[in-house]
Backbone as XML, in Angstrom:
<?xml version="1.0"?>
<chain id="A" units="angstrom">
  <residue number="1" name="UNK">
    <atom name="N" x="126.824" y="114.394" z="149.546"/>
    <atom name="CA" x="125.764" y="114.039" z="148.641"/>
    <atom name="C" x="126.155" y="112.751" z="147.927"/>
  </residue>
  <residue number="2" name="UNK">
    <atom name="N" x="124.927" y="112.261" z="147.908"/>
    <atom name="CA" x="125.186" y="110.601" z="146.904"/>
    <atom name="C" x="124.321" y="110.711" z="145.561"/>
  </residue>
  <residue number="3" name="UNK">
    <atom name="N" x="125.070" y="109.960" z="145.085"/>
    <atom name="CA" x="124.387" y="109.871" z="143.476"/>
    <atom name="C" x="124.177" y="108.000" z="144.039"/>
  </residue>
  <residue number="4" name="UNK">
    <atom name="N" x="122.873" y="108.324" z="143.152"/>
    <atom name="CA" x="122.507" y="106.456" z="142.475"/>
    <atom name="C" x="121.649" y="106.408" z="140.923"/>
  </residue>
  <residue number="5" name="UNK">
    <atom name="N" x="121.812" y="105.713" z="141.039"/>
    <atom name="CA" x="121.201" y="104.771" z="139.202"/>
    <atom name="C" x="119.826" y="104.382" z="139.870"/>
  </residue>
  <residue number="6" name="UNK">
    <atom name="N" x="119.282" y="104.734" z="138.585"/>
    <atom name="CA" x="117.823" y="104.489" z="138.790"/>
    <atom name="C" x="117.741" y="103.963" z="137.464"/>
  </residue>
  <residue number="7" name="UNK">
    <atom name="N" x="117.423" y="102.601" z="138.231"/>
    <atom name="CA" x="117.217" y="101.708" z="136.630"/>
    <atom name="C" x="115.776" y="102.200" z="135.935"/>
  </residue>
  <residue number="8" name="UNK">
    <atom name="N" x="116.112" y="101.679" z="134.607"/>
    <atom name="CA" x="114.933" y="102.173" z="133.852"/>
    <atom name="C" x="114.053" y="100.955" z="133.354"/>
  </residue>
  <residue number="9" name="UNK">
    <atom name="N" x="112.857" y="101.333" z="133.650"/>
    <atom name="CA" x="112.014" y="100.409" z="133.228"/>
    <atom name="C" x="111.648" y="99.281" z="132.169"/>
  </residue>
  <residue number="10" name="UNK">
    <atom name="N" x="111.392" y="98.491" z="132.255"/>
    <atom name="CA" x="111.619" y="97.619" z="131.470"/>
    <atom name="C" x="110.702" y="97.908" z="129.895"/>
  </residue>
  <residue number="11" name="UNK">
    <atom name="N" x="111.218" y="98.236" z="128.864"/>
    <atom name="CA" x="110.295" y="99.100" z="127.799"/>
    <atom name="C" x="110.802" y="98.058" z="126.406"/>
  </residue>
  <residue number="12" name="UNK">
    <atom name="N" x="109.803" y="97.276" z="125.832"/>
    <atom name="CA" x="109.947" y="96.732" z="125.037"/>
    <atom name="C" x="110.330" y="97.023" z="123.834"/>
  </residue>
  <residue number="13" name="UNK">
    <atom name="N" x="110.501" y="97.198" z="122.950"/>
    <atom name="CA" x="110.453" y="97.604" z="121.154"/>
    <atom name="C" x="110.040" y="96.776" z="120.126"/>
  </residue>
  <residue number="14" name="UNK">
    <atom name="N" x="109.321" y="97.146" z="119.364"/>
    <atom name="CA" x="108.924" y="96.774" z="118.265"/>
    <atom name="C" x="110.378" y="96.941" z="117.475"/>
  </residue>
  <residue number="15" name="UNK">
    <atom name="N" x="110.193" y="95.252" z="116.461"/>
    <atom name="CA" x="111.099" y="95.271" z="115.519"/>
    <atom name="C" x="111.297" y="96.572" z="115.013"/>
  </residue>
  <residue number="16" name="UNK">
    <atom name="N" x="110.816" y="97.423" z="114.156"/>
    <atom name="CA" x="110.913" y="98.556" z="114.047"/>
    <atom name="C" x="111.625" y="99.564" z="114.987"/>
  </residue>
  <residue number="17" name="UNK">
    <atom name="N" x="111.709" y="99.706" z="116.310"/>
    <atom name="CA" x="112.473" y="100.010" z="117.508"/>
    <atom name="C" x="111.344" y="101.276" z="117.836"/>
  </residue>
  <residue number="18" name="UNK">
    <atom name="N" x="110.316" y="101.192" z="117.553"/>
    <atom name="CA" x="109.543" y="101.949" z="118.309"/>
    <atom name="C" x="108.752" y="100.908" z="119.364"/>
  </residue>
  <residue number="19" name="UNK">
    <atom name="N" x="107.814" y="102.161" z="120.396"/>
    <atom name="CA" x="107.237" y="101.686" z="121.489"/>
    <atom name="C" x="105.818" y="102.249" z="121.706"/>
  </residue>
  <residue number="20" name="UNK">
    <atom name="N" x="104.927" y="101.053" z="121.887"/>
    <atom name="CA" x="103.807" y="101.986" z="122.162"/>
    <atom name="C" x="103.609" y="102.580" z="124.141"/>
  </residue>
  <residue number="21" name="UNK">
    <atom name="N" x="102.805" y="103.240" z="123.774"/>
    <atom name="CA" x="102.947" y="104.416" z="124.837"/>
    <atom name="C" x="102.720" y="103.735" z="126.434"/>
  </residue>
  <residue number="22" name="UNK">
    <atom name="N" x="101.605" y="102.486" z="126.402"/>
    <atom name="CA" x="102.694" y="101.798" z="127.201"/>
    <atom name="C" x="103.690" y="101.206" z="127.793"/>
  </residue>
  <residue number="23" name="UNK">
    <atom name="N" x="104.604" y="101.097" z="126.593"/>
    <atom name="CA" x="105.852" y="100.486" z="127.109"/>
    <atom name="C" x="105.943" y="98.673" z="126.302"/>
  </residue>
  <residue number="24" name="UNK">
    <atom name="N" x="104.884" y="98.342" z="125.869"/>
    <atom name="CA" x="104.717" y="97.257" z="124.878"/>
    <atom name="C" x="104.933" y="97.570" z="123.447"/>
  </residue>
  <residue number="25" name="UNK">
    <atom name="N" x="105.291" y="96.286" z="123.189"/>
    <atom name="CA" x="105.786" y="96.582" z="121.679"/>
    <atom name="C" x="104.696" y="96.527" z="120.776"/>
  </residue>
  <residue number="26" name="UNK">
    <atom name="N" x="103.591" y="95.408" z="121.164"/>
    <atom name="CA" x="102.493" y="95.051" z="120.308"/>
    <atom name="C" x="101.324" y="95.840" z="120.864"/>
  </residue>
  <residue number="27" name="UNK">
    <atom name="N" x="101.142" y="96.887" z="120.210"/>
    <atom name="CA" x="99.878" y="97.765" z="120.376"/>
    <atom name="C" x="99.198" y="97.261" z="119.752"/>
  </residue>
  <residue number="28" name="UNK">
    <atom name="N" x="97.970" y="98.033" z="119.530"/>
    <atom name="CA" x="96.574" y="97.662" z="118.914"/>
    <atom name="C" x="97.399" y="98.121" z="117.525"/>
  </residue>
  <residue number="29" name="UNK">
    <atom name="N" x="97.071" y="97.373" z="116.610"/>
    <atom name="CA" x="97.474" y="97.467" z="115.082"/>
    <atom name="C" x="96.133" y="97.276" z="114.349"/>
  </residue>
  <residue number="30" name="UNK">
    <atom name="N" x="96.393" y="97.857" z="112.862"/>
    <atom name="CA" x="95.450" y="97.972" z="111.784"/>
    <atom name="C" x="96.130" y="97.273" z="110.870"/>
  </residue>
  <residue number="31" name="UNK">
    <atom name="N" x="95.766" y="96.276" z="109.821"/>
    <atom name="CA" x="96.199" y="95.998" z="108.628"/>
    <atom name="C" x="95.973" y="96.888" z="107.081"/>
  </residue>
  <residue number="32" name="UNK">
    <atom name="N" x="96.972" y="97.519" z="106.941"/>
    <atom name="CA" x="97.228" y="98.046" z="105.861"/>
    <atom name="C" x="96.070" y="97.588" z="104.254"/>
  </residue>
  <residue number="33" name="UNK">
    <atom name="N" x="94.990" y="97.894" z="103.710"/>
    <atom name="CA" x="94.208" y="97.054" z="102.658"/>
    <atom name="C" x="95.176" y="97.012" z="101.327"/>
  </residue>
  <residue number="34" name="UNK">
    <atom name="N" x="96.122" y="97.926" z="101.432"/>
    <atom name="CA" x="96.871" y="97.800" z="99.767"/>
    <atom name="C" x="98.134" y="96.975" z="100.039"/>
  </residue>
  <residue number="35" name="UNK">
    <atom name="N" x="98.784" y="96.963" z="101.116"/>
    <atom name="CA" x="99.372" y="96.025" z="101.297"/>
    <atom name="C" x="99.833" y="95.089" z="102.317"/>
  </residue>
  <residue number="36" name="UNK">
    <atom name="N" x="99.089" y="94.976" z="103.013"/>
    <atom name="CA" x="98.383" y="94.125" z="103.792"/>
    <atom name="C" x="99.835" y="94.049" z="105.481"/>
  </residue>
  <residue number="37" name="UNK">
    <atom name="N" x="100.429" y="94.989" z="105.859"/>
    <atom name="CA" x="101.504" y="95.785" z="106.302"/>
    <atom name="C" x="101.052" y="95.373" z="107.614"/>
  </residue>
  <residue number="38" name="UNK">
    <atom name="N" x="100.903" y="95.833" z="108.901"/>
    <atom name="CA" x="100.457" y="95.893" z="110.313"/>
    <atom name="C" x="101.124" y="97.273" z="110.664"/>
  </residue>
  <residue number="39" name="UNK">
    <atom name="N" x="99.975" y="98.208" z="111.003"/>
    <atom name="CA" x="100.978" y="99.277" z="111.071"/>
    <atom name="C" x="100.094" y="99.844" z="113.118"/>
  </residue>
  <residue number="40" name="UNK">
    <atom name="N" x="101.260" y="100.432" z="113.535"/>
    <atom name="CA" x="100.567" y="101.150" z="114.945"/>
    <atom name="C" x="99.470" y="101.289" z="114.831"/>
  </residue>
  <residue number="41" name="UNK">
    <atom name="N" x="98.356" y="101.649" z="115.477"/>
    <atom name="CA" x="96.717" y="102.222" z="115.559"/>
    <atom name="C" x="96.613" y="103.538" z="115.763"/>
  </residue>
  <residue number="42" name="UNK">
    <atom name="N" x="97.695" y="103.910" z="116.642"/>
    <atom name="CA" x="98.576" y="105.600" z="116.734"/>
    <atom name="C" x="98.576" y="106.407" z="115.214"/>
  </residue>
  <residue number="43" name="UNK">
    <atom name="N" x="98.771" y="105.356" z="114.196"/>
    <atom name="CA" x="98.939" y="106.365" z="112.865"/>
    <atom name="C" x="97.817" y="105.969" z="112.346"/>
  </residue>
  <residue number="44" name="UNK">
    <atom name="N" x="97.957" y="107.243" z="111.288"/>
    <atom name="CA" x="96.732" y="106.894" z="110.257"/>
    <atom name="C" x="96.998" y="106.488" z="109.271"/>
  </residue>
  <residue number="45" name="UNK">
    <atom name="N" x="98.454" y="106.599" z="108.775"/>
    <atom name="CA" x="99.067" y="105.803" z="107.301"/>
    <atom name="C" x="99.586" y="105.383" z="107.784"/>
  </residue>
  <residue number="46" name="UNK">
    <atom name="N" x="99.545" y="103.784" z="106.562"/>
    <atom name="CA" x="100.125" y="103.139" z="106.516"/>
    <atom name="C" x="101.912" y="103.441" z="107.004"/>
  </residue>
  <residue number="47" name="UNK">
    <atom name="N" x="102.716" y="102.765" z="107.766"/>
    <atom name="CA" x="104.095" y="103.093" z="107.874"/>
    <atom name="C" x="104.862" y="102.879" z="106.708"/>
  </residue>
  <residue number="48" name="UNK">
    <atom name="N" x="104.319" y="101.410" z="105.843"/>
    <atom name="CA" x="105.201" y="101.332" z="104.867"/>
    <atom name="C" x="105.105" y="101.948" z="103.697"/>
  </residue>
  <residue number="49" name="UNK">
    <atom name="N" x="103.702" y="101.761" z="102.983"/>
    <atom name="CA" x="103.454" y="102.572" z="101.509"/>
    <atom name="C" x="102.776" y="103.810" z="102.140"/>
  </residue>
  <residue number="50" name="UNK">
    <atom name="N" x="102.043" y="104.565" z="102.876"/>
    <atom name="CA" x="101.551" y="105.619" z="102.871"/>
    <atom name="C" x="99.906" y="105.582" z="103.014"/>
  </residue>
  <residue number="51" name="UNK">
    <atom name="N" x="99.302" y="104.663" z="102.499"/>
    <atom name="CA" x="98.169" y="104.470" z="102.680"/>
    <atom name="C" x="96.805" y="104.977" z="103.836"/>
  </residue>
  <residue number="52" name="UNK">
    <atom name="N" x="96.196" y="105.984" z="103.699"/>
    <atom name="CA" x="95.566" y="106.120" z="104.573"/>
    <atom name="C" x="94.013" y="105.075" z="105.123"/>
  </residue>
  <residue number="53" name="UNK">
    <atom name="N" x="94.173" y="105.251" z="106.448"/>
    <atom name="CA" x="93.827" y="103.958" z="107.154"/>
    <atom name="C" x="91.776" y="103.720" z="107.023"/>
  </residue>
  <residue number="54" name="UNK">
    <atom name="N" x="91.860" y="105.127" z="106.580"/>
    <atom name="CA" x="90.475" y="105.802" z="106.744"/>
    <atom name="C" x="89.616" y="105.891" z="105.449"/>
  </residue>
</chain>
């Protein structure tokens, strides 16, 4: 039996070191209105103060 490496795909990160679910770093984003932040489109608050998006 053989073993091999299976490289892994090439998966970007957001400064933050998350990824959106394609594999890009720059998803669709919302701007935060209280403090004007860029947060995923995935969440509904804000990442930094809490702010809901809605």
């Amino acid at each position: 039996m053989t073993t091999s490496t299976l490289e892994r795909p090439d998966v970007r990160t957001a400064p933050d070191g998350r990824t959106a679910p394609d594999g890009s770093a720059h998803a669709d984003t919302w701007t935060c209105d209280n403090c004007r932040t860029e947060t995923n489109a995935v969440r509904k608050r804000c990442a930094d103060c809490g702010t809901s998006r809605y």
